[in-house]
C-alpha positions, 0 to 999 in steps of 0.5 A: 783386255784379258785379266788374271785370275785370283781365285781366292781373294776374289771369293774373298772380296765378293763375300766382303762386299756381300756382308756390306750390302747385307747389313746396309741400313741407310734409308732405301736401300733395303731390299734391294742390297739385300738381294744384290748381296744374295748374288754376291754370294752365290760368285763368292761360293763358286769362286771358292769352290773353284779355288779348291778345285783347282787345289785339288788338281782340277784345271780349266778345260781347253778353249773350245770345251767351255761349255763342258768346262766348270771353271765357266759355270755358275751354281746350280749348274757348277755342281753338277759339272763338277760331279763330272770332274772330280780328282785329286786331294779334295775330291771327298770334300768337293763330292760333297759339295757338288752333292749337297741339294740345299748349296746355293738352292735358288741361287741363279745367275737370272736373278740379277734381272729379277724383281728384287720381291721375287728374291726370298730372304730365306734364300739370302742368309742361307746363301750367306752362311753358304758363303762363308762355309765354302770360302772357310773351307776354301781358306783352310788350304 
């Protein structure tokens, strides 16, 4: 089944459930949510990142250049393929972005498989704050 896609409410979900898992304080469930909330919020800061990609004019590539293709890749590798791609009303602020070294530092799609201890919380709550910079930013449209 091929599903639609909904860029900006999708980085908004993401980002709801992110916070949720943040702050969960039931017996047991920290670190470990923390961590899951971490991942959570590197797809919601790439989901909207892509929404203003595709404001900016910046539209998925053909089938066959995926691999080439932003729309299908995660941090850190979304932003340098972005550098790549840049056009259209938003490409000041999307350089920025795709420039900026401390977005998403450590965050990786590899980290749904890591032990949750190798998971800083420093990273978390900078990916937090990164988060909702990009889905602010996102909303702002």
């Amino acid at each position: 089944m091929a599903y639609r896609q909904d860029l900006s409410n999708s980085a908004k979900r993401h980002l709801r459930a992110a916070d949720e898992l943040h702050v969960m304080t039931s017996a047991g469930t920290q670190p470990g949510c923390k961590a899951v909330a971490g991942y959570l919020f590197g797809l919601a800061g790439e989901l909207a990142v892509k929404e203003m990609m595709r404001d900016s004019g910046i539209f998925p590539l053909a089938d066959g250049s995926r691999r080439d293709d932003p729309y299908y890749a995660h941090f850190p590798d979304l932003k340098s393929r972005l550098l790549f791609a840049i056009h259209g009303r938003r490409a000041g602020e999307l350089r920025k972005i795709a420039e900026a070294s401390a977005l998403f530092q450590h965050w990786d799609t590899a980290m749904r498989y890591a032990p949750t201890d190798d998971i800083d919380a420093r990273w978390i709550e900078s990916w937090r704050i990164n988060a909702h910079d990009l889905v602010k930013r996102m909303a702002a449209l």
